[in-house]
DRENVEXGU-374908 format. One record per residue (C-alpha): residue number from 1; residue in three letters; x, y, z. Coordinates in steps of 0.25 Angstrom, whole numbers, padded with zeros to 4 digits. Layout:
N
+-------+------+-------+-------+-------+
| tikol | zado |    xx |    yy |    zz |
+-------+------+-------+-------+-------+
|   NUM |  ALA |     X |     Y |     Z |
...
+-------+------+-------+-------+-------+
This chain:
312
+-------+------+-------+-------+-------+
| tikol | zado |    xx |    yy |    zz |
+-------+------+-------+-------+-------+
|     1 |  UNK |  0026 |  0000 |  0013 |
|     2 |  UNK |  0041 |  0000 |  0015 |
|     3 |  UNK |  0047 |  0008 |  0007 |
|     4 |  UNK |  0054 |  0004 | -0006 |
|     5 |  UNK |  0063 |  0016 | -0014 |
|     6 |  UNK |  0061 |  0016 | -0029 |
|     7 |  UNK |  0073 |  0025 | -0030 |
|     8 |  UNK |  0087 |  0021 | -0025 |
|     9 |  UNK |  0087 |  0006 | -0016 |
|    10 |  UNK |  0100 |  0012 | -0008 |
|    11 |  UNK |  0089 |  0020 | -0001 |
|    12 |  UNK |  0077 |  0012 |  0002 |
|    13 |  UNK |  0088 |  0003 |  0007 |
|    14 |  UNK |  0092 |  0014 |  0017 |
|    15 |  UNK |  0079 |  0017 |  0021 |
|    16 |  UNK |  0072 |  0002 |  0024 |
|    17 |  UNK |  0065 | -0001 |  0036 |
|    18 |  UNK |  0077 | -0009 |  0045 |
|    19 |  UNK |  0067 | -0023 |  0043 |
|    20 |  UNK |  0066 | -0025 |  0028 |
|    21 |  UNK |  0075 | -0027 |  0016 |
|    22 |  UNK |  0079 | -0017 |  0005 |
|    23 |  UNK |  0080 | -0021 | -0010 |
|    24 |  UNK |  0089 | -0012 | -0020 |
|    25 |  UNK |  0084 | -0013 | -0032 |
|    26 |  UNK |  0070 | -0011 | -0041 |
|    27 |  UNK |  0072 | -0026 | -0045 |
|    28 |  UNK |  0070 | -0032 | -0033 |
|    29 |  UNK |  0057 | -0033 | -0024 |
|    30 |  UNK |  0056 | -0029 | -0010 |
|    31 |  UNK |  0058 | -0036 |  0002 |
|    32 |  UNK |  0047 | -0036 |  0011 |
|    33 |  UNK |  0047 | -0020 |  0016 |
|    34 |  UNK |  0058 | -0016 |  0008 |
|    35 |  UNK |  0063 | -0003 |  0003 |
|    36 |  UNK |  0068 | -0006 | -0013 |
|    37 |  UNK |  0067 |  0002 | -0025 |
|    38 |  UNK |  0058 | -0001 | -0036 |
|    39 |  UNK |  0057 |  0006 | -0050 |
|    40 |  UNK |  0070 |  0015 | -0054 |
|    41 |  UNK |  0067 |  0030 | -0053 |
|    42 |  UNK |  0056 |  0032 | -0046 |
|    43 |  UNK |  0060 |  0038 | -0029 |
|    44 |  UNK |  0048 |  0033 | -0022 |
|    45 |  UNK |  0047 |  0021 | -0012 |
|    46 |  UNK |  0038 |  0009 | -0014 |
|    47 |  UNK |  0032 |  0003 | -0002 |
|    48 |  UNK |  0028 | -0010 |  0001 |
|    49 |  UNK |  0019 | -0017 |  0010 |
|    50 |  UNK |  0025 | -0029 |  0016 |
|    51 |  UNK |  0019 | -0044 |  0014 |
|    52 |  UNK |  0012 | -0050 |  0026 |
|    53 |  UNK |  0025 | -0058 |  0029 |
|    54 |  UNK |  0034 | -0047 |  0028 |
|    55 |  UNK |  0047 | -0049 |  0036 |
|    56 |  UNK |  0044 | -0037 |  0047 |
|    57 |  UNK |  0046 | -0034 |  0062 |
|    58 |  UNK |  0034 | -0041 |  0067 |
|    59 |  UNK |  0026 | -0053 |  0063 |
|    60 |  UNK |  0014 | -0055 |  0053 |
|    61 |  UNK |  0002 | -0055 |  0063 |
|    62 |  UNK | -0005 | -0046 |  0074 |
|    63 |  UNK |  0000 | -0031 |  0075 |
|    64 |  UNK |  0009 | -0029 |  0086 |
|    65 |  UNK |  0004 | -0017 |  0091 |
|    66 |  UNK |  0016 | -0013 |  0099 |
|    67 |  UNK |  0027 | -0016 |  0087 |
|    68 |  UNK |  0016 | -0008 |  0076 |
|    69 |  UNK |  0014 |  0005 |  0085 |
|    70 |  UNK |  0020 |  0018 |  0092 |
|    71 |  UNK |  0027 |  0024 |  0078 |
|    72 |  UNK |  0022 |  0035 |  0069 |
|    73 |  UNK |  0023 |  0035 |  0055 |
|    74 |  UNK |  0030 |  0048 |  0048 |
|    75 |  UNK |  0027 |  0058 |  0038 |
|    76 |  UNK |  0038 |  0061 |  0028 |
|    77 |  UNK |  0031 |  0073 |  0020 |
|    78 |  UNK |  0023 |  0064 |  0008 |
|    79 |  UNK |  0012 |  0063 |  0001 |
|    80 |  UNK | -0002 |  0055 |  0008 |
|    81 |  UNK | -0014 |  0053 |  0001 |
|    82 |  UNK | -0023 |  0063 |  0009 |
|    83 |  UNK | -0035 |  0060 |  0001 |
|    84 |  UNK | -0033 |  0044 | -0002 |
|    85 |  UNK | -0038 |  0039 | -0016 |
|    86 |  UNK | -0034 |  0022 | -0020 |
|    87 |  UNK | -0035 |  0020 | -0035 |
|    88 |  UNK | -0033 |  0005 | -0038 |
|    89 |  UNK | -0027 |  0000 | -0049 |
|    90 |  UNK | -0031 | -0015 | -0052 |
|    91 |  UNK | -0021 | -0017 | -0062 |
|    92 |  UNK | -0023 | -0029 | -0073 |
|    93 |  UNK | -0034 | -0035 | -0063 |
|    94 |  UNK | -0043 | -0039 | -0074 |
|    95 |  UNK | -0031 | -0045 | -0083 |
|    96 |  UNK | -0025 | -0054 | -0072 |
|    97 |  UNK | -0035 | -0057 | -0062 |
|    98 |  UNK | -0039 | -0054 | -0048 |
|    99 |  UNK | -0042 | -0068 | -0042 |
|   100 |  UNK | -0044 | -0064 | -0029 |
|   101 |  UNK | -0053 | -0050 | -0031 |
|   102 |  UNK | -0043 | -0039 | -0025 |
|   103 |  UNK | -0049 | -0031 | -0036 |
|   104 |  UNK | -0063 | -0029 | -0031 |
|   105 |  UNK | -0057 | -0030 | -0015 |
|   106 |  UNK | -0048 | -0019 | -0019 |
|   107 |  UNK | -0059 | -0011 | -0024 |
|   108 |  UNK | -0068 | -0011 | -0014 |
|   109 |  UNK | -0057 | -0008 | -0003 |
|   110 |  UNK | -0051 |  0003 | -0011 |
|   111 |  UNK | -0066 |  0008 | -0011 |
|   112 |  UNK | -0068 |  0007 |  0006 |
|   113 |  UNK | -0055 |  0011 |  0010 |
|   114 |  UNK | -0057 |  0026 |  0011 |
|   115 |  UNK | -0064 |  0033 |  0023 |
|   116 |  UNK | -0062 |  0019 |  0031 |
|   117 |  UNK | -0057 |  0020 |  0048 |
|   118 |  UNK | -0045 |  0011 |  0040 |
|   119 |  UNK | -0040 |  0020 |  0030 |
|   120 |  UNK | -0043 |  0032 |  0041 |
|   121 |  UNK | -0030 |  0029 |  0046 |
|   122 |  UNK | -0022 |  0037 |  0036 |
|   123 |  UNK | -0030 |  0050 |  0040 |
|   124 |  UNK | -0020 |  0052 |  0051 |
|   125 |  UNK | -0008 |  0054 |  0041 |
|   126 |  UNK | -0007 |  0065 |  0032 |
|   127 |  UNK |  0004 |  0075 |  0025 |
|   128 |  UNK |  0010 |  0087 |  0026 |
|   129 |  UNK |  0009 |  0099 |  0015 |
|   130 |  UNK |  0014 |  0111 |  0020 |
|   131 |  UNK |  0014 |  0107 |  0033 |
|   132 |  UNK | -0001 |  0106 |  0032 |
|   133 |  UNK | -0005 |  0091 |  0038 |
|   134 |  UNK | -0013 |  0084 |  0027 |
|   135 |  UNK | -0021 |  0071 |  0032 |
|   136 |  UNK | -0025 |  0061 |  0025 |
|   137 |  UNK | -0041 |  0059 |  0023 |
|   138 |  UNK | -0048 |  0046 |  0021 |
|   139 |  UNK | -0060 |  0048 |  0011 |
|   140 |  UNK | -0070 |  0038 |  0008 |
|   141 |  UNK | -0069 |  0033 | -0007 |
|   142 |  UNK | -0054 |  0032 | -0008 |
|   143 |  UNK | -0053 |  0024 | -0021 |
|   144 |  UNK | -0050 |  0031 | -0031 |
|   145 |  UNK | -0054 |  0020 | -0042 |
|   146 |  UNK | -0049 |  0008 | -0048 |
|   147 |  UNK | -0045 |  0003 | -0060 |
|   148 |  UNK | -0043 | -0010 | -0069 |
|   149 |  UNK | -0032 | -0009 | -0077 |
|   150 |  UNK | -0030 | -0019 | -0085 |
|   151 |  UNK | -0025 | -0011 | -0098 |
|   152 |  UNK | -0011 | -0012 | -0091 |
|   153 |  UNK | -0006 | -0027 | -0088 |
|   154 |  UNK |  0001 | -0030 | -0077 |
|   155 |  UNK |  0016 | -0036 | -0076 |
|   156 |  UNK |  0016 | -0050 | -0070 |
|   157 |  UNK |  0024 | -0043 | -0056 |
|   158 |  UNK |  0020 | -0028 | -0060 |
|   159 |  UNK |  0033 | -0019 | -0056 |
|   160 |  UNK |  0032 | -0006 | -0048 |
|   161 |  UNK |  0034 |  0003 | -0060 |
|   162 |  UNK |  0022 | -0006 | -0066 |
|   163 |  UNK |  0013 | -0004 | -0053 |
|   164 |  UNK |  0017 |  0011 | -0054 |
|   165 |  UNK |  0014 |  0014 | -0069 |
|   166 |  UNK |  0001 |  0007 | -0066 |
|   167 |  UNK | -0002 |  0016 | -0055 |
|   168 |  UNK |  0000 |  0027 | -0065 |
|   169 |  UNK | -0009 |  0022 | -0074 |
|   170 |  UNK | -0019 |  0022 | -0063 |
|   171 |  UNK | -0018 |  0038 | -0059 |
|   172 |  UNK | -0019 |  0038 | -0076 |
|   173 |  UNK | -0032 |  0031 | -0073 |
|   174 |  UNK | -0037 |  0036 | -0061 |
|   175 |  UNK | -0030 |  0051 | -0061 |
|   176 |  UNK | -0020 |  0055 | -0052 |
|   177 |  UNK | -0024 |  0057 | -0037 |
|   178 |  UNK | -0012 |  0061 | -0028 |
|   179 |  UNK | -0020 |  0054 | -0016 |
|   180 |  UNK | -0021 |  0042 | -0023 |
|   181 |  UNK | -0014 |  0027 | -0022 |
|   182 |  UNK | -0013 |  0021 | -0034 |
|   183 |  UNK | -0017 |  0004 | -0032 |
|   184 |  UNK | -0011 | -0004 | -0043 |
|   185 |  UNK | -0016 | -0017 | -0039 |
|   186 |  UNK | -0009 | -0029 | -0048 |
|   187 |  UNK | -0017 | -0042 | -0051 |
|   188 |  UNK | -0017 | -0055 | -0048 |
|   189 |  UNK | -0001 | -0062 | -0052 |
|   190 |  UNK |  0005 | -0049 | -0054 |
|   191 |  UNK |  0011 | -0043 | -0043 |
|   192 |  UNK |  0025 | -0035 | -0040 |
|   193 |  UNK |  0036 | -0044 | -0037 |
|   194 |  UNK |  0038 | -0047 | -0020 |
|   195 |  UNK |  0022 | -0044 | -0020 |
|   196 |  UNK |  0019 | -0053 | -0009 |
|   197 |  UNK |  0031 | -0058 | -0005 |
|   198 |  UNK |  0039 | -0045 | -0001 |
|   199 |  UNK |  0028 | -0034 | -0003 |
|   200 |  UNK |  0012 | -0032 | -0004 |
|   201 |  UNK |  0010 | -0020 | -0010 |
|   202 |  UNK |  0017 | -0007 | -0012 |
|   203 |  UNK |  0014 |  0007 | -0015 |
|   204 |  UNK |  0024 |  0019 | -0021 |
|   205 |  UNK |  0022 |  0030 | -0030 |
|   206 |  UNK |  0024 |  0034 | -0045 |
|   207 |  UNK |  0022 |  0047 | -0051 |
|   208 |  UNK |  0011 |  0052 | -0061 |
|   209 |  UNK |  0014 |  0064 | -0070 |
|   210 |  UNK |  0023 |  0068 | -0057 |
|   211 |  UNK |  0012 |  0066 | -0046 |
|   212 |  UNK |  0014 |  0055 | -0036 |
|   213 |  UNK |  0007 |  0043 | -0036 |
|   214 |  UNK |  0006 |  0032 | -0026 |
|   215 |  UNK |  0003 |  0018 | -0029 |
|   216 |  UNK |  0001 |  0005 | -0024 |
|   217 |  UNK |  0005 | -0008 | -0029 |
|   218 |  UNK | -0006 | -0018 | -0025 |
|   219 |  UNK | -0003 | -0031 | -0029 |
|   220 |  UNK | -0012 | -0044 | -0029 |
|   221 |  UNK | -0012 | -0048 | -0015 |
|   222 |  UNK | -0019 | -0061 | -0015 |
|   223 |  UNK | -0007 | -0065 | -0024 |
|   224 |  UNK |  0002 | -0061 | -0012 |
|   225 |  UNK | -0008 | -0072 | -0003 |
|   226 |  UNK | -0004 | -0070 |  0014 |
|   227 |  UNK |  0007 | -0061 |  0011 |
|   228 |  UNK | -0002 | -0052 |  0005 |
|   229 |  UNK | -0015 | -0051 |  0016 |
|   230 |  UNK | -0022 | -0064 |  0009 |
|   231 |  UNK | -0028 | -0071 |  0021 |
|   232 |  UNK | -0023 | -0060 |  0031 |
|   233 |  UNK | -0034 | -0061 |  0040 |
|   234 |  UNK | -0049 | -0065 |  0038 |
|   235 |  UNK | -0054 | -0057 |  0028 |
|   236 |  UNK | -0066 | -0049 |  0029 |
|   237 |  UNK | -0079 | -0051 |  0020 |
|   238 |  UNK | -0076 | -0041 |  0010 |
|   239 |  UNK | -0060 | -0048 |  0006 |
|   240 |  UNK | -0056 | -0061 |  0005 |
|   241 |  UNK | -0046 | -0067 |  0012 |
|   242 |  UNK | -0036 | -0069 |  0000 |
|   243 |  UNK | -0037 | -0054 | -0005 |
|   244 |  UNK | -0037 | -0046 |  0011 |
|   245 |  UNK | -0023 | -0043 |  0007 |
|   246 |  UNK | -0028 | -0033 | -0004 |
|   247 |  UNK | -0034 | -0024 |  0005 |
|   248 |  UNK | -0022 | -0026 |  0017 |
|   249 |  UNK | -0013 | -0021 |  0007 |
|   250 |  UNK | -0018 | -0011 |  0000 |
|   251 |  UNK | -0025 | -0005 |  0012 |
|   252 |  UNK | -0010 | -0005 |  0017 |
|   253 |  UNK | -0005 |  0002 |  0004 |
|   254 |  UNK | -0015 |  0010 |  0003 |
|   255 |  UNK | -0014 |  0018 |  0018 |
|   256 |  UNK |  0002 |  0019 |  0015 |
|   257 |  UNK | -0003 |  0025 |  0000 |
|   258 |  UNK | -0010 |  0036 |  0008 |
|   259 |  UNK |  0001 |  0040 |  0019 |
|   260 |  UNK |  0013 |  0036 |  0010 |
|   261 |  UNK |  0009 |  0037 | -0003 |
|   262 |  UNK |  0024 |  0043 | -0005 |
|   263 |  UNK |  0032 |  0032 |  0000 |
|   264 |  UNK |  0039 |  0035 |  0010 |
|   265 |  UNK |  0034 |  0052 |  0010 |
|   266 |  UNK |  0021 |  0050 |  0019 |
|   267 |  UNK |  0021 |  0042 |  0032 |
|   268 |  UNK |  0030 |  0033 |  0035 |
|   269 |  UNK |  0039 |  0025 |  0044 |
|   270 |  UNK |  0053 |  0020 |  0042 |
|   271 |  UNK |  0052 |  0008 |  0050 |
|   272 |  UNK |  0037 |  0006 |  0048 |
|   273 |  UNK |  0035 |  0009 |  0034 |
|   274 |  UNK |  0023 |  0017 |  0029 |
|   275 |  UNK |  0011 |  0014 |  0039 |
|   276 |  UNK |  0004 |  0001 |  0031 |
|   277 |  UNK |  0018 | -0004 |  0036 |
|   278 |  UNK |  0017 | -0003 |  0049 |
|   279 |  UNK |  0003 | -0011 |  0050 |
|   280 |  UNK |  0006 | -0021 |  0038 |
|   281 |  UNK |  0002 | -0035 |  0040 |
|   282 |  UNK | -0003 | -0031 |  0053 |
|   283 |  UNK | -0018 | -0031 |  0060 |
|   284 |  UNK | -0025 | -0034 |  0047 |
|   285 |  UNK | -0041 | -0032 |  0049 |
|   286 |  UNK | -0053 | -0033 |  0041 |
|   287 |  UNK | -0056 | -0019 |  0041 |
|   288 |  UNK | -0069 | -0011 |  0037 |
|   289 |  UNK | -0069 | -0002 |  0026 |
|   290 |  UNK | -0084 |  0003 |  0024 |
|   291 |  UNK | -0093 | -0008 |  0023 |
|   292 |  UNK | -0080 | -0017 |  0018 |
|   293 |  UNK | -0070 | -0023 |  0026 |
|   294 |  UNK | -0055 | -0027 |  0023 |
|   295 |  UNK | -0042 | -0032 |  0027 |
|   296 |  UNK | -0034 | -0021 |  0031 |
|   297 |  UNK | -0020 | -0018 |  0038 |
|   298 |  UNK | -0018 | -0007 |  0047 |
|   299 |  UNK | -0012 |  0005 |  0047 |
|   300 |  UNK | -0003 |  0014 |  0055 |
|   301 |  UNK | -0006 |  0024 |  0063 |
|   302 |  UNK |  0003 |  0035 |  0068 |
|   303 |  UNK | -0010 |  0041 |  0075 |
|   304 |  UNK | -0012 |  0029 |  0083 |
|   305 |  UNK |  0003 |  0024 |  0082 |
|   306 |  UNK | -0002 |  0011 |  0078 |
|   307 |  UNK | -0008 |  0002 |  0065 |
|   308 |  UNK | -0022 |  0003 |  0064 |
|   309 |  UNK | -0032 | -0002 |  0055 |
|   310 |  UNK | -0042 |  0011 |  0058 |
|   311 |  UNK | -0040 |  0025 |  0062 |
|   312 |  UNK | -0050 |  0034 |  0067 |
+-------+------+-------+-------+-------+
């Protein structure tokens, strides 16, 4: 994601990457990769995942491995998610439908992900208590659980203080788990505004009872189509074609949730973003996780210097 300060625009603005834009107010959505405030008060950054046809430095297509390699991601003190958990939120699913079925693909990834050569990759980054290094693990069993709320209805473009609060009613559900990323996942016809035409997804945090929490806002990417990961690639057998983008972006959400689940406090890059960035959009494969397999981005790699879908 690039990285969007709730707090003052002046400084967002100073600190965008040289090739996107930079809104100034809470009112206004984001441009592709930009750095904009969001809710008054709050001092954390929101970071976005660009749509498939972002304006960037390179083109929508094959990586180019000389452009996407020979740079190193830096750690700036933060929090990580040592012992990753994903608690998904599906929230007004059962209200206002789910045509196309993320529900039950987002499941069954959320239920795979963990102890897979994919999600290994995050293993090699880590923080620093003490000046003890603390790497991050990859258990098996990494969701946390999932939850139907459907008590809670859902604004027709839920803002980010709406995804937020709703992430807090999800650690009130589920209990507060400092390794965890909240999933708020938003139905079918209600998505933020700029949802598939400036932005796929975001994630941020929020406080509970003064303990950091760090969400995702996943809206309903078939509603986003191509811009989104629809019809990306050929799907594998275990998605269709119009929902692969569920697990291209919430894959790529969900490995920036572990490193930078602080944005911008874990690993990060000023030019590249955080390290979903560097790879979005780029090498999409059908990837196996356990007996499953799904259409999945890369991942940077400051071990190997490069994006890689798997890491030993």
């Amino acid at each position: 994601m690039f990285r969007n300060p709730r707090f003052v625009g002046i400084l967002g603005c100073a600190a965008a990457l040289a090739l996107v834009g930079c809104a100034t107010n809470g009112s206004t959505t984001p441009t592709t990769g930009s750095t904009m405030p969001a809710q008054a008060g709050a001092k954390h950054l929101i970071h976005y995942m660009p749509t498939r046809y972002a304006t960037r430095t390179r083109t929508v297509g094959p990586r180019d491995d000389t452009y996407y390699s020979g740079y190193m991601f830096t750690y700036y003190g933060g929090p990580v998610l040592l012992n990753p958990k994903v608690y998904v939120i599906f929230w007004g699913y059962k209200t206002y439908g789910d045509p196309d079925k993320v529900a039950p693909l987002l499941k069954a990834y959320a239920k795979v992900i963990g102890g897979s050569s994919h999600n290994n990759i995050y293993t090699q980054y880590y923080d620093i208590v003490s000046s003890q290094k603390n790497y991050i693990t990859n258990p098996k069993g990494e969701r946390g659980g999932i939850w139907f709320d459907d008590k809670n209805p859902v604004p027709t473009s839920p803002n980010d203080a709406q995804v937020a609060q709703e992430s807090l009613n999800g650690v009130a559900k589920f209990g507060y788990d400092a390794n965890a990323s909240y999933v708020v996942a938003t139905p079918h016809g209600h998505n933020t505004i700029g949802f598939g035409t400036q932005f796929c997804a975001y994630h941020s945090t929020v406080y509970y009872e003064s303990q950091l929490v760090s969400y995702t806002n996943l809206p309903y990417m078939p509603d986003a189509g191509i811009s989104c990961g629809s019809n990306d690639i050929a799907p594998p057998k275990d998605e269709s074609g119009t929902d692969e983008g569920v697990t291209i972006v919430a894959g790529h959400e969900y490995g920036e949730s572990i490193t930078d689940p602080n944005p911008d406090t874990g690993w990060y890059d000023f030019q590249h973003g955080e390290i979903g960035d560097a790879c979005a959009w780029m090498d999409v494969q059908n990837i196996t996780f356990g007996k499953k397999s799904y259409s999945t981005q890369p991942m940077y790699s400051n071990a190997n210097e490069h994006c890689e879908q798997t890491y030993k």
